[in-house]
MARNUZA-561284 format. One record per residue (C-alpha): residue number from 0; residue in one letter; x, y, z. Coordinates in pm, whole numbers, plus 50000, padded with zeros to 5 digits. Example, Ala and Ser with C-alpha at 12.3 -4.5 7.8 and 13.67 -1.06 7.14 Angstrom:
2
ATOM; i; aa; east; north; up
ATOM; 0; A; 51230; 49550; 50780
ATOM; 1; S; 51367; 49894; 50714
//
This chain:
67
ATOM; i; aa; east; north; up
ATOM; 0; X; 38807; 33022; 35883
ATOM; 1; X; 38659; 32857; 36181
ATOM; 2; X; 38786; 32929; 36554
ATOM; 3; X; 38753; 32587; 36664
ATOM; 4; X; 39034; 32410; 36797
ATOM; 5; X; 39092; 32089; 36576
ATOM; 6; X; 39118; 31775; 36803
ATOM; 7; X; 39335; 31492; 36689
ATOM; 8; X; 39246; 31159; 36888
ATOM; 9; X; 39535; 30944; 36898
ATOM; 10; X; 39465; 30604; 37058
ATOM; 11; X; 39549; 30226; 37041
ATOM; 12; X; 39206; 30023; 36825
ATOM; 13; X; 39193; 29817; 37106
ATOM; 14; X; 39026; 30113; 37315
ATOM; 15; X; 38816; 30243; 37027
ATOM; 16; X; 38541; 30229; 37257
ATOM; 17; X; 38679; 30476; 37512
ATOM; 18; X; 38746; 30694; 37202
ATOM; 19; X; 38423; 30655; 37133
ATOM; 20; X; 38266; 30763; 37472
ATOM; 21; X; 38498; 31063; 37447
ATOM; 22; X; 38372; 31146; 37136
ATOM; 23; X; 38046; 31123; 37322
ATOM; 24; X; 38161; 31342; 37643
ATOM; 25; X; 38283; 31612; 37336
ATOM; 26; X; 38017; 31623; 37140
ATOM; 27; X; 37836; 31946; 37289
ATOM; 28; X; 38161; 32093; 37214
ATOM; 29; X; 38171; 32016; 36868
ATOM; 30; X; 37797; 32095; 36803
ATOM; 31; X; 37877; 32464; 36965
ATOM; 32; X; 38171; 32506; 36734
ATOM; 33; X; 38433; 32476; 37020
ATOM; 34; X; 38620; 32214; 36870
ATOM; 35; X; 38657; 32016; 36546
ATOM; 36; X; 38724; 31610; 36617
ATOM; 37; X; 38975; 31375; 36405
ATOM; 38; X; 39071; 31004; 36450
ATOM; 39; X; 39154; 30767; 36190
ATOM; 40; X; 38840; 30601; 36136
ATOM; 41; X; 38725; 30929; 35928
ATOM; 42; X; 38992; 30820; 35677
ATOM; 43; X; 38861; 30698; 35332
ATOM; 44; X; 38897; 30367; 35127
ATOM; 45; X; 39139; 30413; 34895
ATOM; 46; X; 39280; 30693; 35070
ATOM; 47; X; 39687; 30774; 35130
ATOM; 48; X; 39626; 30685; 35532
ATOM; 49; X; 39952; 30838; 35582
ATOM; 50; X; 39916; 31143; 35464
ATOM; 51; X; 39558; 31173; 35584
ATOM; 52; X; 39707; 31140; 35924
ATOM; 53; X; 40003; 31413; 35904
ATOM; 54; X; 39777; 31615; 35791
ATOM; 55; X; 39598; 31619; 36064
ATOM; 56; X; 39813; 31608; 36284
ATOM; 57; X; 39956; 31864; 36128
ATOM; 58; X; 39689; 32049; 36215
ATOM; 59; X; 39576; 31988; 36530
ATOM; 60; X; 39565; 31978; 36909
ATOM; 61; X; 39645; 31627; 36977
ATOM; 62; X; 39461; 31484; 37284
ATOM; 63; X; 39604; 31159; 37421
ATOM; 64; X; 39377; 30909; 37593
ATOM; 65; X; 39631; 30705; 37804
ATOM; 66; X; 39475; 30366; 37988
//
C-alpha cells in the first residue's frame, strides 16, 4: 500500500487550465511518491462517472482551487 496522499482536484472546466498548471506545480511531488493526483478527466468512456468520482473522493484529500 502506497504512503502517498491521494489528491482529489475539484474545479469548475472553465479553469481546467489552472488545474492544469497545478498539476504542473505538483508534479515533482507525484514523481517522488508524495502524492497521488485525481480529477475527472482520468475518467473513462463508458465509465459510471458517478461512481468514478465518489470513489475518489472517497478516497482522498480534496484540494480546492478557488478563483
Amino acid at each position: 500500500m502506497s504512503n502517498a496522499v491521494k489528491v482529489f482536484f475539484s474545479y469548475s472546466h472553465k479553469d481546467e487550465v489552472l488545474r492544469d498548471e497545478l498539476a504542473t506545480h505538483l508534479s515533482m511531488m507525484k514523481r517522488q511518491g508524495v502524492i497521488e493526483a485525481w480529477h475527472d478527466r482520468e475518467i473513462s468512456a463508458g465509465s459510471e462517472w458517478a461512481n468514478a468520482i465518489d470513489d475518489n473522493l472517497n478516497s482522498t484529500f480534496e484540494l480546492k482551487a478557488c478563483t
